[in-house]
N, C-alpha and C positions, 0 to 999 in steps of 0.2 A: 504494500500500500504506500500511496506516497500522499506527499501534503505541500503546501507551501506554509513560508513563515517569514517573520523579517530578522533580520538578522543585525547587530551592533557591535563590528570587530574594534571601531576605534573610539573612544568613547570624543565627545562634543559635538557637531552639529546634528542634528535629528536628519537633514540631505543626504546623510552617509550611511544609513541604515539601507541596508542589500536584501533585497528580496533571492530567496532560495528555494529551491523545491529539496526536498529531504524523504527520503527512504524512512520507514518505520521502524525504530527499533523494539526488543524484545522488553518486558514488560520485568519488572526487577519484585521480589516477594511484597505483602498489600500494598502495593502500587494499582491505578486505574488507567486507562487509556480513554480519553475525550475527544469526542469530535466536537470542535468548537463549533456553535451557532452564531452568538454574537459575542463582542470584546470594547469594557467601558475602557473610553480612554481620560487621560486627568493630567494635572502638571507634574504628578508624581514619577512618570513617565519620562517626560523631559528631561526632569530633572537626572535620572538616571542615564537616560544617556549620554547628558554632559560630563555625570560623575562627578556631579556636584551633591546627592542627594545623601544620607546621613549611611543609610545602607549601601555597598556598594559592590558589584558583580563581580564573579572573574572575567575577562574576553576570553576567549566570544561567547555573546550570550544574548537569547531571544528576549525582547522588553516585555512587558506588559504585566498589569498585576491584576486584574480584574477581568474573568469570561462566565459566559452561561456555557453549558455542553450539554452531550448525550454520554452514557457512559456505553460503548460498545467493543469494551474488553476491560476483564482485571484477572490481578493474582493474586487474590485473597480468599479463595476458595468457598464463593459465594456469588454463585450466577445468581442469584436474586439481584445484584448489583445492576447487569446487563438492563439497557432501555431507560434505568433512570436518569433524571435531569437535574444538575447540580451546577454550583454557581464554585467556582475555582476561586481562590484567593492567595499568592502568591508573592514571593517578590522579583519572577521572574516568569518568562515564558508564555507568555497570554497571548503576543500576536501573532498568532499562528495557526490552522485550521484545526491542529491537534495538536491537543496536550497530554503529555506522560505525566503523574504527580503520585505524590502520597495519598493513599484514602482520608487519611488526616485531615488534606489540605481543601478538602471540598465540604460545602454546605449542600445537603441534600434539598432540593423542593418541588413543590407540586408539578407535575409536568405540564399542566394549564398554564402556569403561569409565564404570561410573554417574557420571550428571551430578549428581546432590546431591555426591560427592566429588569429583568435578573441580572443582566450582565452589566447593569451599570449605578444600581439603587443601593447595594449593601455596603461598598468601604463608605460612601459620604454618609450614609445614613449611622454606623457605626461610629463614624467619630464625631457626629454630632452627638449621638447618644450617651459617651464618653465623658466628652466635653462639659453638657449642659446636665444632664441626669447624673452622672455616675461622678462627677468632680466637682463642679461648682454647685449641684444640688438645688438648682432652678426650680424658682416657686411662684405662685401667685402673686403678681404685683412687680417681683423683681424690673427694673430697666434693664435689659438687655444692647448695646450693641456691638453692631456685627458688621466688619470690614468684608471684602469681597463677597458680601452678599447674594451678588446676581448668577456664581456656581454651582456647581452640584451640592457642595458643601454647604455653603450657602443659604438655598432653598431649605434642603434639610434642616437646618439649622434654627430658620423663621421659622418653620411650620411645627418641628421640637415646640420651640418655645412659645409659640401662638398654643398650642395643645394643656400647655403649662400655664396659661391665662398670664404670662408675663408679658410686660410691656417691651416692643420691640424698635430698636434706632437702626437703620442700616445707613452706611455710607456707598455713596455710589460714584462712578466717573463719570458718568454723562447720563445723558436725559432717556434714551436710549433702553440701559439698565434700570434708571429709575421705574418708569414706564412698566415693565416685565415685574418689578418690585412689587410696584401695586397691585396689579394683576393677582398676585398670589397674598395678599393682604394686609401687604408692610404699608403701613398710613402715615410714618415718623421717616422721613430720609434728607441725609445730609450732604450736600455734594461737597468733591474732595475739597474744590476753590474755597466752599466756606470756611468761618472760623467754627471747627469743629464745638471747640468748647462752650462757646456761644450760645449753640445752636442746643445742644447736649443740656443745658442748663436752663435754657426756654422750656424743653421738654418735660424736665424730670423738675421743672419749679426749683431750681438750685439745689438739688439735694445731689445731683451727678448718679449716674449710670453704677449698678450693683455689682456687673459682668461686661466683661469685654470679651470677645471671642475674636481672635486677631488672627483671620484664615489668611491673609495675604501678607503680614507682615509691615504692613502700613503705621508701624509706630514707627519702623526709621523714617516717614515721610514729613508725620505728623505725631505730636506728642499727646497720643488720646491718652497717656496713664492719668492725666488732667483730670480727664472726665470723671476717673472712677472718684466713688466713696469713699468714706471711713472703712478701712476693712474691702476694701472691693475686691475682685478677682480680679484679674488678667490670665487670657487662656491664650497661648500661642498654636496653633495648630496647622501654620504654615508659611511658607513664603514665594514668592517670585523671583526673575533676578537678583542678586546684590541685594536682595531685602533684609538681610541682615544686622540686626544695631547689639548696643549694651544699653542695660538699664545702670542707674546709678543706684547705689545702696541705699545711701542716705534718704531718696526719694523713697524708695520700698520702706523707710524704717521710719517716714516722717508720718506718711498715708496710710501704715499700718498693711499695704498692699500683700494681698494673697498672689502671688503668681505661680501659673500649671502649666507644663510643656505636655502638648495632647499630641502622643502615640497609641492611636487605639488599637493596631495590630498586634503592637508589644503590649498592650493594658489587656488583651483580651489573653495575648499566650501565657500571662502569668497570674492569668484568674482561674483559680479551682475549680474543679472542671463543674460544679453543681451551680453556682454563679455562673460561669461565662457560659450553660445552658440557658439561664434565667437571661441573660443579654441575649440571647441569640434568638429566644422563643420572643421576648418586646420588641425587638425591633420590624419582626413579622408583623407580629401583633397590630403593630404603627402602622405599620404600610399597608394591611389591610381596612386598616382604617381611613386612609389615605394621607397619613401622615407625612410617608416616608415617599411619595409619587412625587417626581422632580417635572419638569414642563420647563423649557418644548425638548424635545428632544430629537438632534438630529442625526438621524440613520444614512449611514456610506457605508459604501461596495469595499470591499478587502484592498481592493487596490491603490484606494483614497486614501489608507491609516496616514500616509506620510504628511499629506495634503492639509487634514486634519490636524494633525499636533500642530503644523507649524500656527494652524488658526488660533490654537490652544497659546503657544508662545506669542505670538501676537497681541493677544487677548482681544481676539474679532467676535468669540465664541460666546453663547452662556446657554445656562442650562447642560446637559449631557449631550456631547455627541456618541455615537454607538455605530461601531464597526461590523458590519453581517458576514459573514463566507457563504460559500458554495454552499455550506449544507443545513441553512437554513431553510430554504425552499423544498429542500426533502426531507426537511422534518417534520410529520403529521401534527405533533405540539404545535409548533413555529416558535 
């Protein structure tokens, strides 16, 4: 059997990722074999292939961290496996029409359920959940805001906290995303030109914002720790180019400041396995409720992945875009 996939022998521009076709290899003891249907893509991706990201590959190695599949081979001595549909979560290997993996490393799910959103709703929905539920403990009333609001993370993020009856600020770059904000119910937005703190303080009647959820890294642009509270949080949970800054101590010991660095891949591998079922069964739960449902989301052909991230580095994109293959169309689910 053979497959295609992309390949990243040198690590920095996402233009030098090589498409390959590849021979199937033998399947190693409870290991699965996936025929990928669709594959979410994100910055985190990017990021990796620059080899700027915190975790980093050996070369050569396939990107991707996020697919839906079919599982149609394992060695785990349990054809009961065969035909089910599972969501891959990785830190490698996803842009490709097949994946080999640990049984470990898949989430089992309904096979109803559409593969563009299995394959691109569980990391953002996870570290929002992380984030806002499981760290800062988002409640009724809290002021929430939230930098790169108009992503996957983002969305997630709002509608988390909209769920949580907390009051939500997002900051936006243009009118554009603003637009797409409201749509999904954000009524509080601040664009980057304003004076954030300003703006933050009209809102919340001077009292300043409970949580920050800082998915972009926008404190090195802007100094929103202003905004927070007595006691506030500050959640980092990602960056962009160069987005990187320092906080000052003295600031964190003057404001009393909580600050949390949100890895929910690593927060979930090192939760006991009866917990990180109890996350794994709410975040369903959410998204059946429509919590966890991201909008709009736009669906390309295998061929486009490149085309795509660079939209992603650009930042042209919002909401999820979602990669299909060949064998989505011959999957009876879809």
């Amino acid at each position: 059997m053979y497959y295609k996939n992309y390949i990243c022998k040198k690590l920095g521009k996402i233009e030098n990722l090589e498409s390959n076709t590849n021979r199937s290899n033998y399947l190693k003891q409870n290991q699965v074999r996936l025929k990928i249907l669709a594959i979410g893509l994100s910055y985190v991706d990017i990021l990796m292939i620059k080899g700027t990201y915190q975790h980093k590959n050996e070369l050569p190695f396939v990107p991707g961290t996020e697919a839906c599949g079919v599982i149609v081979e394992e060695n785990c001595n349990n054809k009961k496996l065969l035909n089910k549909k599972a969501i891959v979560l990785t830190k490698k290997g996803c842009f490709s029409e097949e994946v080999v993996t640990d049984l470990s490393k898949i989430i089992f799910i309904n096979n109803q359920m559409p593969s563009a959103q299995a394959a691109s709703f569980f990391t953002s929905s996870l570290t929002s959940y992380i984030a806002l539920k499981e760290i800062a403990k988002t409640s009724k009333d809290n002021f929430v805001l939230i930098t790169g609001a108009s992503g996957a993370i983002g969305q997630t993020s709002i509608k988390l906290a909209n769920h949580y009856k907390a009051n939500v600020i997002c900051v936006a770059s243009n009118k554009r995303k603003a637009t797409l904000l409201r749509k999904i119910g954000v009524k509080k937005i601040i664009f980057v030109k304003d004076n954030i703190k300003k703006k933050v303080m009209e809102y919340t009647e001077n009292k300043g914002v409970d949580i920050i959820l800082d998915i972009n890294g926008f404190l090195k642009e802007k100094n929103i720790l202003s905004c927070l509270t007595w006691n506030g949080k500050y959640l980092i949970a990602g960056f962009t180019d160069n987005n990187i800054t320092s906080i000052k101590t003295n600031y964190i010991l003057i404001k009393s400041i909580q600050i949390f660095g949100i890895r929910a891949g690593e927060y979930l591998r090192n939760t006991k396995i009866l917990h990180k079922k109890k996350i794994i069964d709410d975040i369903f739960k959410l998204y059946k409720k429509n919590v966890f449902k991201i909008k709009p989301y736009k669906i390309r052909p295998f061929n486009k992945l490149i085309e795509e991230l660079i939209n992603i580095r650009e930042r042209k994109s919002m909401g999820k875009i979602v990669i299909t293959t060949k064998h989505l169309n011959e999957n009876k689910h879809g």
